[in-house]
C-alpha positions in Angstrom: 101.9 109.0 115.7 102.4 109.6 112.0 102.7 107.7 109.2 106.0 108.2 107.5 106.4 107.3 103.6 109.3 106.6 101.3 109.5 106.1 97.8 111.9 103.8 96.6 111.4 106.0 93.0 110.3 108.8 93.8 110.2 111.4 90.9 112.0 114.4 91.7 109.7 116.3 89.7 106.6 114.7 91.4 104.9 117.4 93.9 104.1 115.3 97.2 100.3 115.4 96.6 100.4 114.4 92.5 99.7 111.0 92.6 101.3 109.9 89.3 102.9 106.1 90.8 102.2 103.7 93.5 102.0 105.7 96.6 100.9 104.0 100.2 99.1 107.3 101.4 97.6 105.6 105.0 97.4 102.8 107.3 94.9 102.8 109.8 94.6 100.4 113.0 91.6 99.1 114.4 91.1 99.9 117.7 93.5 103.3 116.9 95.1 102.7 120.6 95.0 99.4 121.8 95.5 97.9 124.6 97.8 94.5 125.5 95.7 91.5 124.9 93.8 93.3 121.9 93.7 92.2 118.5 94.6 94.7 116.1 93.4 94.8 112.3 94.4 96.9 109.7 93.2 98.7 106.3 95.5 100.6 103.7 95.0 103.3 101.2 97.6 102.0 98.3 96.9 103.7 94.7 98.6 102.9 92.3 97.3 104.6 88.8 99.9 103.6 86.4 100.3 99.9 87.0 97.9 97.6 88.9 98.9 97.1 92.7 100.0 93.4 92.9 99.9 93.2 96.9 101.6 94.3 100.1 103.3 92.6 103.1 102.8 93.7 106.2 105.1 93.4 109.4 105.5 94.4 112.7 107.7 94.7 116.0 108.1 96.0 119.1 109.0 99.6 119.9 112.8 97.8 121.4 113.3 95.8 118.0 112.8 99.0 115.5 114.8 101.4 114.4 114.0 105.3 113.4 113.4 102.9 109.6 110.6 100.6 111.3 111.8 97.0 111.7 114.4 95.7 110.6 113.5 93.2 108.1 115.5 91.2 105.5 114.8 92.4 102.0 114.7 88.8 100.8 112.2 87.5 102.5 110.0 89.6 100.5 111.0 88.1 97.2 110.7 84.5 98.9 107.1 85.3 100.5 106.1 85.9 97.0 107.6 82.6 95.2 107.3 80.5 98.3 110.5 79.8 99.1 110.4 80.9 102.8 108.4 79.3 104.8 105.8 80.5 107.0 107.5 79.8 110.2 110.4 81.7 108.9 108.1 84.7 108.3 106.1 84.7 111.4 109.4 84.8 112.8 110.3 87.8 111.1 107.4 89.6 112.5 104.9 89.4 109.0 101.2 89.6 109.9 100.0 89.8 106.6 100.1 89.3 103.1 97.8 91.2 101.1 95.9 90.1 98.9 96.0 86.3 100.5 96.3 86.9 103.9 94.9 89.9 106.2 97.2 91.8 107.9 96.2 91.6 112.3 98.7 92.0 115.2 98.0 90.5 118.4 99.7 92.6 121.4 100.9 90.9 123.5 99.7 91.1 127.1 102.7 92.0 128.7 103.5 94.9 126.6 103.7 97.3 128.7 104.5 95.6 132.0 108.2 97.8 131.9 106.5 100.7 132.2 105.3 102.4 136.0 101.5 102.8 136.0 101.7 106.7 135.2 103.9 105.5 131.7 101.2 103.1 131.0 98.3 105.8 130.6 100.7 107.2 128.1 102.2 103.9 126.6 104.2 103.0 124.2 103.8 101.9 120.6 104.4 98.7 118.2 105.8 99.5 114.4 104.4 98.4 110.8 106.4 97.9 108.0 104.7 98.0 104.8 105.9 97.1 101.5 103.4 97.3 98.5 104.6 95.9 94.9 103.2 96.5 91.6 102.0 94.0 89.3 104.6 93.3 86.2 106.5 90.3 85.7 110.1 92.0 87.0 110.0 93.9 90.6 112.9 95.2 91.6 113.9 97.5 94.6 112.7 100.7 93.2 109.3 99.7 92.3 108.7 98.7 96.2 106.9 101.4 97.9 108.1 101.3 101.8 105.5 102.7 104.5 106.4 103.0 108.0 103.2 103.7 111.0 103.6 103.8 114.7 100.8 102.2 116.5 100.5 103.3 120.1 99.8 100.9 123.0 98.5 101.9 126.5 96.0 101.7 129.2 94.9 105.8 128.6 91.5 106.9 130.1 90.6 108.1 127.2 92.0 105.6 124.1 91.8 107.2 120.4 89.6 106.2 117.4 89.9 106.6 113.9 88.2 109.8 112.7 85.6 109.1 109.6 85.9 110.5 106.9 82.3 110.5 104.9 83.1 113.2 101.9 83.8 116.4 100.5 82.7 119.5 99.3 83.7 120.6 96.1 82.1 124.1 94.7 80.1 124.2 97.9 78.4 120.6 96.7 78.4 117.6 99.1 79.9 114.5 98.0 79.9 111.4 99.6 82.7 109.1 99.9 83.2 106.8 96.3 80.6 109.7 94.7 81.3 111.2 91.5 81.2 115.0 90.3 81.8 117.1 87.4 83.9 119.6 86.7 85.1 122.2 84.6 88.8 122.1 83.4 90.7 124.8 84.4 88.3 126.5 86.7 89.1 126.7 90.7 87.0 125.3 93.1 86.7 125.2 97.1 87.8 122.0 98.6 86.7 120.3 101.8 86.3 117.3 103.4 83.3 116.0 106.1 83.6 113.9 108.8 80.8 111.9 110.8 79.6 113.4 113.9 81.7 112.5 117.3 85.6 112.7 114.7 86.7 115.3 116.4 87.6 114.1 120.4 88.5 115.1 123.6 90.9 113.2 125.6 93.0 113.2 128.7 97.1 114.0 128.8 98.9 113.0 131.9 101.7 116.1 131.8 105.3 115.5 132.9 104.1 116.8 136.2 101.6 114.2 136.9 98.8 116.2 136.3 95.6 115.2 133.6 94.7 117.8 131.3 91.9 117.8 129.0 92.5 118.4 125.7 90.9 118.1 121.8 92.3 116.5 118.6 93.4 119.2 115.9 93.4 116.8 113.1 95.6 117.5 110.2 94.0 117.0 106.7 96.3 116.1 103.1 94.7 116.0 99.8 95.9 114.6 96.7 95.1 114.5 92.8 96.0 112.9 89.8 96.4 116.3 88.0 95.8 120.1 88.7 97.1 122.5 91.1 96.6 123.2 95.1 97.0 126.5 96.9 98.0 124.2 99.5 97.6 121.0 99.6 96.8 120.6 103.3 94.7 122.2 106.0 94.6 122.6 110.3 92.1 122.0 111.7 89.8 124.1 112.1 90.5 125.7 108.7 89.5 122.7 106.5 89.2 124.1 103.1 91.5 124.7 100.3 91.3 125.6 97.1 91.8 123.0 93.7 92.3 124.2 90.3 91.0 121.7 87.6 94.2 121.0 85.3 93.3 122.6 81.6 93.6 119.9 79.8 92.7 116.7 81.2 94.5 113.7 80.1 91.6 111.6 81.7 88.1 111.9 81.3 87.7 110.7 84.9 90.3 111.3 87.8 90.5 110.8 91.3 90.8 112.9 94.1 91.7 111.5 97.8 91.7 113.3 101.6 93.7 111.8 104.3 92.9 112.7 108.0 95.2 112.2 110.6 94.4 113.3 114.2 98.0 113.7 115.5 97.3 110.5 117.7 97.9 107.8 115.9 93.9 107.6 114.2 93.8 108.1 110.5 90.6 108.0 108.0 90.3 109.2 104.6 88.2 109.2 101.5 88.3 109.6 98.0 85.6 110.9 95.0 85.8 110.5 91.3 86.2 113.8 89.5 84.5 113.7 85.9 86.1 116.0 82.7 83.3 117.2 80.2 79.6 115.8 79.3 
């Protein structure tokens, strides 16, 4: 299950890791794979470096009532959440579950979720759709300031359910940094990248085949990193090859940048983390 992003103003001259405007890079569920009945809560990574975030809304449907977009959701409802025209009814009918920063996004699955599927399908589910539209703060917000985020949450009764992988740092130059830590580097020197995870990230779990039969299988999670400015050999690694290389950009236009890792697991579990990168003295 992947996380699939679209900016409404994208920068054709942007590379896909140079975070340089509002960017929703992950949305992670919590449990990862629930089951119907459970209550689902959810966290973001949104940066935004060039103009505050103002908020996000959150919404979400069933697997039958979204398209290969997400849900299908009227753009004006948006604009009326945020003046309080619409009314909450109207919205809770329109699938929102939250409205950040006022009201915590949570999705309540409904028992009978998967009751249409045969009790095979069920260890292998289905999945419920977010829609996620974060806005920046400034006193005009038009359609190509809204950043659009789309995440497939999967839903079954599997023996073995996913969890987020954790993310707790990286290494940079062979140092350890924790997650929120801050290191210094040199501009325009290259340095190994990497990222750690806590013990127990990495999981087995069980596949029911199209033949019926379970196989036993581990997560090959699938690592991005992104920067504010400098340069990546590639700016992704496959598990288990989970360093690349960062060249600090030459001239810094901040003293102090960030740097961010996002982990997926290629199940629907997603964790990340992000240091502070400091220019000179």
């Amino acid at each position: 299950m992947v996380i699939f992003l679209l900016s409404c103003a994208a920068d054709d001259l942007s590379q896909s890791w140079q975070i340089d405007r509002l960017r929703v890079l992950a949305v992670a569920a919590e449990p990862a794979e629930p089951r119907p009945g459970d209550v689902v809560t959810f966290t973001s990574l949104i940066v935004s470096p060039v103009v505050p975030l103002a908020g996000s809304a959150w919404f979400a449907c069933s697997a039958d009532l979204s398209s290969d977009y997400g849900c299908e959701v009227d753009p004006a409802l948006i604009e009326g959440a945020e003046s309080g025209e619409v009314d909450p009814a109207t919205l809770a009918e329109a699938g929102l579950i939250g409205f950040l920063p006022y009201l915590a996004p949570s999705w309540a699955v409904p028992e009978d979720y998967l009751d249409a599927l045969d009790d095979d399908a069920k260890l292998e589910g289905t999945f419920g759709m977010l829609y996620i539209l974060a806005f920046p703060e400034q006193e005009t917000v038009d359609e190509g300031d809204i950043e659009i985020a789309y995440k497939r949450v999967p839903v079954s009764l599997a023996l073995t359910p996913n969890h987020n992988p954790v993310v707790t740092g990286m290494r940079i130059g062979g140092y350890s940094v924790p997650a929120g830590g801050t290191i210094r580097l040199e501009p325009g020197k290259t340095y190994s990248l990497d990222y750690e995870m806590a013990d127990g990230s990495v999981e087995p779990y069980s596949y029911r085949n199209s033949s019926g039969i379970d196989e036993e299988r581990e997560e090959e999670p699938y690592a991005t990193f992104y920067l504010q400015e400098g340069e990546f050999d590639q700016a992704y690694a496959i598990w288990p090859y989970t360093a690349v290389e960062f060249t600090a950009p030459t001239e810094p236009t901040l003293a102090t940048q960030s740097l961010w890792v996002v982990v997926r697991d290629r199940r629907g579990g997603m964790g990340w983390a992000s240091v502070a990168i400091r220019y000179g003295d």
